[in-house]
C-alpha positions in Angstrom: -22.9 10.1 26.9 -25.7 9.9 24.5 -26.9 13.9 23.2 -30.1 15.0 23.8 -31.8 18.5 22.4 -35.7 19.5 22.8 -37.6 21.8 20.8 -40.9 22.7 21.4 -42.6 26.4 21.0 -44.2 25.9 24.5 -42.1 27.1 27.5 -43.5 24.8 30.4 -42.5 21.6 27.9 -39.1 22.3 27.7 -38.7 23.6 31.5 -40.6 20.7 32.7 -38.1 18.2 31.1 -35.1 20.5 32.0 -35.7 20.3 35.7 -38.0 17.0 36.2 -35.9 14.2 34.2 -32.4 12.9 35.3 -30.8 12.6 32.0 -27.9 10.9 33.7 -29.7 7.9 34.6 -30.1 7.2 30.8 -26.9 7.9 30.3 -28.0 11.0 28.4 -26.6 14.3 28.3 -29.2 17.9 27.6 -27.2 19.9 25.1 -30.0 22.6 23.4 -33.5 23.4 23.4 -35.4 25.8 21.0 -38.7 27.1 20.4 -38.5 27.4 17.1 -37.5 25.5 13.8 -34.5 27.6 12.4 -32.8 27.7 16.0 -33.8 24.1 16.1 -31.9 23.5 13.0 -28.8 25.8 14.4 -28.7 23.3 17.1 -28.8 20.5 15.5 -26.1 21.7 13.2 -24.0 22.7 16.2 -23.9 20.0 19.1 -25.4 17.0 16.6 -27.7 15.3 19.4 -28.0 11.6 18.9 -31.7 12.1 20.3 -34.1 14.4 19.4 -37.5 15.2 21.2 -40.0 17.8 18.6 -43.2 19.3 18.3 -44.9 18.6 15.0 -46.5 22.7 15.3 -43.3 25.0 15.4 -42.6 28.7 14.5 -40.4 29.2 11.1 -39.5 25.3 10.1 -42.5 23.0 11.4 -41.5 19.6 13.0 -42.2 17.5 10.0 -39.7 19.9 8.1 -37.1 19.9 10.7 -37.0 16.0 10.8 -36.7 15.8 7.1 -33.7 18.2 6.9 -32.0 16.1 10.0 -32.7 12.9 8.6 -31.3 13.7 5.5 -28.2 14.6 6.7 -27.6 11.9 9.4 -30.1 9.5 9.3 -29.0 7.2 12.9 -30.6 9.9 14.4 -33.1 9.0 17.0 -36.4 11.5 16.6 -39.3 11.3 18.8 -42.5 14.2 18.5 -44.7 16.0 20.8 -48.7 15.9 19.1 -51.9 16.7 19.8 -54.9 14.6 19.9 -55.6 15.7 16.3 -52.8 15.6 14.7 -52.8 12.1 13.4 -52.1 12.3 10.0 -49.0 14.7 10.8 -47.8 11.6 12.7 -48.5 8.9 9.9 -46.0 11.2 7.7 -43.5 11.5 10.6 -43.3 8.1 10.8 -43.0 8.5 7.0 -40.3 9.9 7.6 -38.7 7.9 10.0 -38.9 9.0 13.8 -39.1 6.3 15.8 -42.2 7.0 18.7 -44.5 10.0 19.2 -45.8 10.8 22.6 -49.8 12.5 22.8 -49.8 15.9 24.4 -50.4 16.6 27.7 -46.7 15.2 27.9 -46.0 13.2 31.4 -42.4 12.5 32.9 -43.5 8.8 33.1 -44.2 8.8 29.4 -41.0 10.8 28.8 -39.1 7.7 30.8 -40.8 5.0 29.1 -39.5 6.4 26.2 -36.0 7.1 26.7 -36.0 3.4 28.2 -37.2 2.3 24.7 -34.5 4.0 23.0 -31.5 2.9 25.3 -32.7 -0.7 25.0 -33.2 0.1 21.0 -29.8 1.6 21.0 -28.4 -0.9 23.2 -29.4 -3.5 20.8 -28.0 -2.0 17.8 -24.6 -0.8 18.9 -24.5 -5.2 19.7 -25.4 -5.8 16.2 -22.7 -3.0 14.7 -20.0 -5.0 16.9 -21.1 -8.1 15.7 -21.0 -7.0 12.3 -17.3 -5.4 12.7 -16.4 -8.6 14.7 -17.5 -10.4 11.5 -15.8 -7.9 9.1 -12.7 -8.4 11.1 -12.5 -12.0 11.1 -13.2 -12.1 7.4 -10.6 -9.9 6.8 -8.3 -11.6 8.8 -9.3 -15.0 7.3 -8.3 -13.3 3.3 -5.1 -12.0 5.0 -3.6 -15.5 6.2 -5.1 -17.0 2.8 -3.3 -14.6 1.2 -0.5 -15.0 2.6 -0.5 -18.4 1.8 -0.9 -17.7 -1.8 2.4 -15.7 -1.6 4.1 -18.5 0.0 2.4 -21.7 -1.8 1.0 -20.6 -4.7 -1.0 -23.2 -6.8 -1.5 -25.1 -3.7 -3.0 -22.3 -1.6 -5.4 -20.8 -4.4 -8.5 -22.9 -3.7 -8.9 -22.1 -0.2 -8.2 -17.9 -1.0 -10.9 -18.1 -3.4 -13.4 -18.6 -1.2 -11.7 -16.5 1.4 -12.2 -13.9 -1.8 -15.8 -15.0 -3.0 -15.4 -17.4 -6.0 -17.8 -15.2 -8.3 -15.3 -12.3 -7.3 -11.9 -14.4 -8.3 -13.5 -15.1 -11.3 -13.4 -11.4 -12.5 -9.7 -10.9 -11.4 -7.3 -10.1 -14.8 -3.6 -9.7 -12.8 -2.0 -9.5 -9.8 0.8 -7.6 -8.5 2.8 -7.5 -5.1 3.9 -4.3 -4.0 6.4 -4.6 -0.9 6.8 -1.0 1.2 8.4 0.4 4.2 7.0 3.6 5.6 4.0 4.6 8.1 0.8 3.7 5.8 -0.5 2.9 3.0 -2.5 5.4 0.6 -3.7 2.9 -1.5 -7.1 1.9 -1.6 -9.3 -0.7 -2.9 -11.8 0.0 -5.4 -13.4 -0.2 -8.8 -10.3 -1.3 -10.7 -8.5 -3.4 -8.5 -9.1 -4.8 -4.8 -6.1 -4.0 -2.1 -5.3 -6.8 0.3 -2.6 -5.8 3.0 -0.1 -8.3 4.3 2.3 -8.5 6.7 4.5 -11.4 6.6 6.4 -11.0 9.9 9.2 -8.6 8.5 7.8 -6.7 6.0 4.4 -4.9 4.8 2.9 -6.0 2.1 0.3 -4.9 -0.5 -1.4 -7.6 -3.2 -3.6 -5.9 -5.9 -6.0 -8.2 -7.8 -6.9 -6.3 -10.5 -10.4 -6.1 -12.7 -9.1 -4.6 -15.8 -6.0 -3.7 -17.3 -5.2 -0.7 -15.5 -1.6 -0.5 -15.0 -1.1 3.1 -15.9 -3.6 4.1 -13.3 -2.0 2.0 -10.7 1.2 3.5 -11.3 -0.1 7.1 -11.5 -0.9 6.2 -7.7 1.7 4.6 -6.4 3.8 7.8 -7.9 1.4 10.2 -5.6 1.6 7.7 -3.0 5.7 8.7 -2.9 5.0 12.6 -3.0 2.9 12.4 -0.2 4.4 10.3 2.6 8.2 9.0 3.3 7.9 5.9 1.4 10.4 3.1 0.0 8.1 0.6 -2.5 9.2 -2.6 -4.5 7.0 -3.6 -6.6 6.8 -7.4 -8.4 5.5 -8.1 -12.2 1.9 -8.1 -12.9 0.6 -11.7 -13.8 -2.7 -12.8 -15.3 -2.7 -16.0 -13.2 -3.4 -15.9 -9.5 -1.4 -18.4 -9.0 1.9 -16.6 -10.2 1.4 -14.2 -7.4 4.3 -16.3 -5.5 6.4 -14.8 -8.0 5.5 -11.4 -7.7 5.5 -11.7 -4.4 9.6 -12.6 -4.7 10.4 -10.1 -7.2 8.3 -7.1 -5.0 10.9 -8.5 -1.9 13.7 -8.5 -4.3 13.2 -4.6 -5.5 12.1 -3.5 -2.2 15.3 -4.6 -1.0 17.3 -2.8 -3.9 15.4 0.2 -3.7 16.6 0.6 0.1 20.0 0.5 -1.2 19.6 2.3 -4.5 17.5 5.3 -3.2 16.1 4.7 0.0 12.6 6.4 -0.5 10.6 6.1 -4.2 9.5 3.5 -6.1 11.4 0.7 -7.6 10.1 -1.7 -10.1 11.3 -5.0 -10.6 11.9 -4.7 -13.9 14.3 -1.3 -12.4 17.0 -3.7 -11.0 16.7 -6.8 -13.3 17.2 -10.4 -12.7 19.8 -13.5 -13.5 18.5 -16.4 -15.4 20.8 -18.5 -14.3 19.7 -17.8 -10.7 16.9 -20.0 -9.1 13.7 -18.2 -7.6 13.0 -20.5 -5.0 16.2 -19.3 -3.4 15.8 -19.0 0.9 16.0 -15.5 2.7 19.5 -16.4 3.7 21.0 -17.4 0.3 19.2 -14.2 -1.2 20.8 -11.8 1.3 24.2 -13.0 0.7 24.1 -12.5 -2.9 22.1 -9.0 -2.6 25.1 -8.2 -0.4 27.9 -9.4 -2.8 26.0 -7.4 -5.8 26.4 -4.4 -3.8 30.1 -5.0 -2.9 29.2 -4.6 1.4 32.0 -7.4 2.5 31.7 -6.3 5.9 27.9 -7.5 5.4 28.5 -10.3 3.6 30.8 -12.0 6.4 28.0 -11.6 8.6 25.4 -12.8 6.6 27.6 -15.9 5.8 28.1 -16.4 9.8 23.4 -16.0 9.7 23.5 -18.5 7.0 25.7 -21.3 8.5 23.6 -21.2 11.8 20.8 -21.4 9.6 22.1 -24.6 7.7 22.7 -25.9 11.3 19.4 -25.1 12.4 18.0 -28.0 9.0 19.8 -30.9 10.6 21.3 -31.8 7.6 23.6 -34.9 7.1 27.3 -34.1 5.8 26.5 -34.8 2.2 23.2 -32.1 2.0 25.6 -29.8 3.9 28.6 -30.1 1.0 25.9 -29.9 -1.3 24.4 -26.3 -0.2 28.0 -24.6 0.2 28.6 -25.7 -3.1 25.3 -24.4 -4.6 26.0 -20.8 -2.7 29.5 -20.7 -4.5 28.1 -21.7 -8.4 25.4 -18.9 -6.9 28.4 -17.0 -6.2 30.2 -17.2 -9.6 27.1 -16.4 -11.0 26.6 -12.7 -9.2 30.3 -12.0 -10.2 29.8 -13.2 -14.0 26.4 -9.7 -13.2 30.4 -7.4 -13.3 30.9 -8.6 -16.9 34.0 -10.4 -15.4 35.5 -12.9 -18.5 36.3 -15.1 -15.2 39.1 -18.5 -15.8 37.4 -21.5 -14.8 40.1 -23.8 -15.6 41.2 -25.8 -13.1 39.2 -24.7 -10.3 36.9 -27.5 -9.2 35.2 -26.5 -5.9 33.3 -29.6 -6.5 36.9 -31.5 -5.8 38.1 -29.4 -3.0 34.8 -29.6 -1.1 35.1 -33.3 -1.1 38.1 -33.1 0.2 36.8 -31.7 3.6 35.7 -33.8 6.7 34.8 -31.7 9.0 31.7 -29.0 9.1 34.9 -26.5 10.8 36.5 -27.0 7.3 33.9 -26.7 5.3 32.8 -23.4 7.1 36.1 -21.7 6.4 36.8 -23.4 2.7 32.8 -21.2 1.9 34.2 -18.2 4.1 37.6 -18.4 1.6 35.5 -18.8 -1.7 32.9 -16.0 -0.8 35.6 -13.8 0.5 37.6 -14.4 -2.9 34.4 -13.5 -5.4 33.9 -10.2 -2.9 37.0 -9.0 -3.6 37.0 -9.8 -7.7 33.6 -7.4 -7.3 34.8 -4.3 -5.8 38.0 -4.5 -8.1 35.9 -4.9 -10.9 33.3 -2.1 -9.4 36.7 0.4 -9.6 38.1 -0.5 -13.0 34.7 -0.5 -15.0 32.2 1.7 -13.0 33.5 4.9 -14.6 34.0 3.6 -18.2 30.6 1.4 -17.8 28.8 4.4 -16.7 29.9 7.2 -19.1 29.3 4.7 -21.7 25.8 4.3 -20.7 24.8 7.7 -20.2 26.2 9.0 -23.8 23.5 6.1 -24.9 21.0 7.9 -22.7 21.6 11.2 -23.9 21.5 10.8 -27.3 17.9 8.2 -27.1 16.0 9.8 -24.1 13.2 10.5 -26.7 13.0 6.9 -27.2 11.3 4.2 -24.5 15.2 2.8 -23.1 15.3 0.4 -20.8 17.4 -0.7 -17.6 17.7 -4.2 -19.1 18.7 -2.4 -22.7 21.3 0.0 -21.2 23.3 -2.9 -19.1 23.5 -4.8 -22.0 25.2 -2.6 -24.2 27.8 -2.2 -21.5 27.9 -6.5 -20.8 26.5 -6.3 -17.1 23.6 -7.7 -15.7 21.2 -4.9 -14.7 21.0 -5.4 -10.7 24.8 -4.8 -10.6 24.7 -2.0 -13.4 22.0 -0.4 -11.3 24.2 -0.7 -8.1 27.0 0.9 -10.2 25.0 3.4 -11.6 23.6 4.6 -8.4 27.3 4.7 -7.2 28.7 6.8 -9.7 26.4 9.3 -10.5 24.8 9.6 -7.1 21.1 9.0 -9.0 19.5 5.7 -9.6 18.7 4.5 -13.6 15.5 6.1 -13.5 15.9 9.4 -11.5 18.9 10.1 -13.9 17.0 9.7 -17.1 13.8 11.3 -15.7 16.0 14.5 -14.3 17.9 14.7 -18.3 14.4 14.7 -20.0 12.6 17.1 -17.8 15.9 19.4 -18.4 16.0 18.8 -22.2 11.8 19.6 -21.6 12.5 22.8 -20.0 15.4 24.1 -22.5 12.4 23.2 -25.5 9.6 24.8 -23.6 11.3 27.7 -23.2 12.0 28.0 -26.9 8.2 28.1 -27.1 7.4 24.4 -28.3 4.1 23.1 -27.8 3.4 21.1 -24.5 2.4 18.1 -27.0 5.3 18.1 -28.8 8.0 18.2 -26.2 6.2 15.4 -24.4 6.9 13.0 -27.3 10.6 14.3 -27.8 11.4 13.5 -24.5 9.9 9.7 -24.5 6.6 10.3 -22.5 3.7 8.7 -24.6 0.9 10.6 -23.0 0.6 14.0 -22.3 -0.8 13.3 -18.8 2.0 11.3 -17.8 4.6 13.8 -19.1 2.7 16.2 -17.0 2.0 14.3 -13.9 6.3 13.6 -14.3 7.4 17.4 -14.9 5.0 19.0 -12.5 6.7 16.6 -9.4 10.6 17.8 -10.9 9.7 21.4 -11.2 6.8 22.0 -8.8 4.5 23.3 -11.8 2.2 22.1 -14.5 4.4 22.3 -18.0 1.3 25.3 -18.9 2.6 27.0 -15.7 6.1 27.2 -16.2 5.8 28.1 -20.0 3.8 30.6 -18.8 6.4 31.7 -16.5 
């Protein structure tokens, strides 16, 4: 129902419309009257009337003044006024203003229904154009979505057609683009001045792809922390890239930390850059193969055997001919080998040839239980070599932490000091200590913080001691551990 208030300093007016028009047949509703301005104003305030019927001569706040205010302060307002036969030039500056008819006193019902038919049809007629224009805005959208999508999936060959999705002259200003991946309820990250926010879903997972207009990482990150204090959120988020085209691989890497960040901490923010990569490892890997090796990297057998049974039907599923079968089980085991060399393993190839044994096989029964074997085999060399070296590998690497915290260390400098790749040092880490990389480094420098702010160091100072390079950041990162601004809790 459409709102209706009349205010006019004469009592037979507003009675007269009270009792003699059937506001229901315009699918209008009566909510106030007034006699004067200021109430006028209360009641517009109050019930916010989509329609508004005013004298131009009122006590307190005239017509013309009232309109002004209202219009001001929501300006799809529909205002109609009551004049007299010489009050001409008071209408010129209503319609100044922006009301849309004025009826000549002695007012009529007829007149009064002529115009509320004019303003249904008017309304009518622009609510159509409003759902055109969302139905527009919708398709559009949807239209960048799927072409962005496609850029995630093709790459170079979808970029043409999600620039003019995007507007050309708009791709043109892009620097970067980042994938973030995220599992929660929504997003709080929102497109604007510095970088535009496209949201994708790719059938399993949500999916955020930020095409940046300036370098503006720090600010990015700033929001994606604020994003994690505020809502029950697990992130993974790929390397920015100043080619559009390379969002493919940020798009991999965001999937790829996502998934470790689930494992690793289940709500926060992981970077890609958090749980490393292995050269020797192909990106153009399938879902399957990757799952079985993020399942041998985090020593979960009972997983892996089940994600080898996924993988099999999924090889069935190509239709390939014996040899392109041989030739994929063996590619999974070298992948294999690979994850287990991440332990720091010195693993004896001599004499093993899986190339030899495969060929040995006939039947797809055999080869199924000769990758089963193999798998099985590397699963087990892990989680012996997760119980030997995760204490001596750990302790090792957080001495190195506590004695260069004040320095910018890294995941991928840490695991190399103690000879593992940093996706399974990570893994280890987490084990271990019961923190991820990060957390535990964060949680020793906001302690070694407090200890020096206590002591009565300045806030600038202690910031660059404990490796922040900005004060802001150093703030932003102690006020989340402690629940206070540095200032507050030396204060304190």
């Amino acid at each position: 129902m459409l709102k209706v208030a009349i205010f006019d300093d004469e009592f037979i007016v507003i009675e007269g419309l009270k009792k003699m028009i059937d506001w229901s047949k315009y699918g209008m509703e009566l909510v106030g009257t007034a006699k004067d301005g200021n109430t006028a104003l209360s009641i517009f305030h109050s019930q916010r009337p989509d329609i508004i019927f005013t004298d131009i001569r009122m006590p307190g706040l005239d017509g013309l003044q009232l309109i002004g205010k209202i219009l001001s302060e929501a300006p799809e307002t529909k205002c109609i006024v009551f004049s007299g036969f010489n009050e001409f030039e008071y209408v010129k500056q209503a319609i100044k203003l922006g009301v849309i008819d004025y009826l000549q006193k002695p007012i009529t019902i007829p007149m009064v229904e002529e115009a509320l038919e004019k303003i249904t049809h008017r309304i009518t007629k622009e609510n159509e154009v409003l759902e055109l224009r969302s139905r527009w805005h919708e398709s559009q959208e949807e239209l960048l979505q799927k072409a962005t999508l496609d850029l995630l999936l093709e790459g170079k060959e979808a970029e043409s057609k999600w620039q003019e999705c995007f507007g050309t002259a708009e791709a043109k200003k892009i620097m970067g683009v980042t994938v973030l991946a995220y599992s929660g309820d929504r997003s709080l990250l929102q497109s604007n001045a510095m970088f535009s926010v496209v949201p994708v879903w790719n059938g399993t997972t949500q999916l955020l792809v930020l095409f940046h207009y300036e370098n503006n990482l720090e600010t990015v990150a700033e929001q994606l922390l604020a994003w994690t204090e505020q809502e029950e959120v697990t992130i993974g988020s790929g390397n920015t890239y100043p080619a559009i085209k390379d969002a493919k691989k940020s798009y991999r890497e965001a999937l790829h930390a996502l998934r470790y960040g689930r494992f690793l901490e289940s709500k926060g923010w992981t970077r890609f850059e958090d749980v490393g990569k292995n050269n020797k490892i192909p990106e153009d890997l399938s879902a399957q193969e990757e799952a079985v090796l993020y399942y041998m990297r985090t020593g979960n057998k009972k997983s892996l055997l089940g994600q080898l049974d996924i993988y099999i039907q999924w090889l069935d599923s190509q239709k390939l001919n014996p040899d392109m079968t041989e030739s994929e089980c063996l590619k999974l085991v070298y992948l294999g080998l690979e994850v287990v060399k991440e332990t720091g393993e010195d693993i004896k190839l001599i004499g093993y040839y899986p190339q030899r044994e495969i060929r040995e096989l006939n039947t797809r029964e055999e080869m199924t239980n000769w990758l089963f074997c193999q798998m099985e085999k590397m699963i087990d060399l892990i989680i012996t070599s997760k119980i030997s070296n995760k204490h001596k590998a750990v302790e090792k690497a957080r001495e190195y932490i506590e004695k260069n915290y004040d320095q910018d260390i890294t995941l991928q400098e840490v695991a190399e000091l103690v000879g593992m790749n940093p996706n399974y040092f990570s893994v280890l880490f987490k084990e271990e200590m019961g923190l991820t990389y990060i957390k535990y480094l964060t949680k020793y420098r906001m302690e070694q913080a407090k200890i020096m702010l206590k002591a009565g160091q300045k806030i600038s100072e202690v910031s660059e001691k404990v490796g922040y390079l900005t004060y802001r950041h150093f703030s932003e990162v102690f006020k989340k551990y402690t629940g206070m601004t540095p200032g507050q809790f030396k204060e304190s």
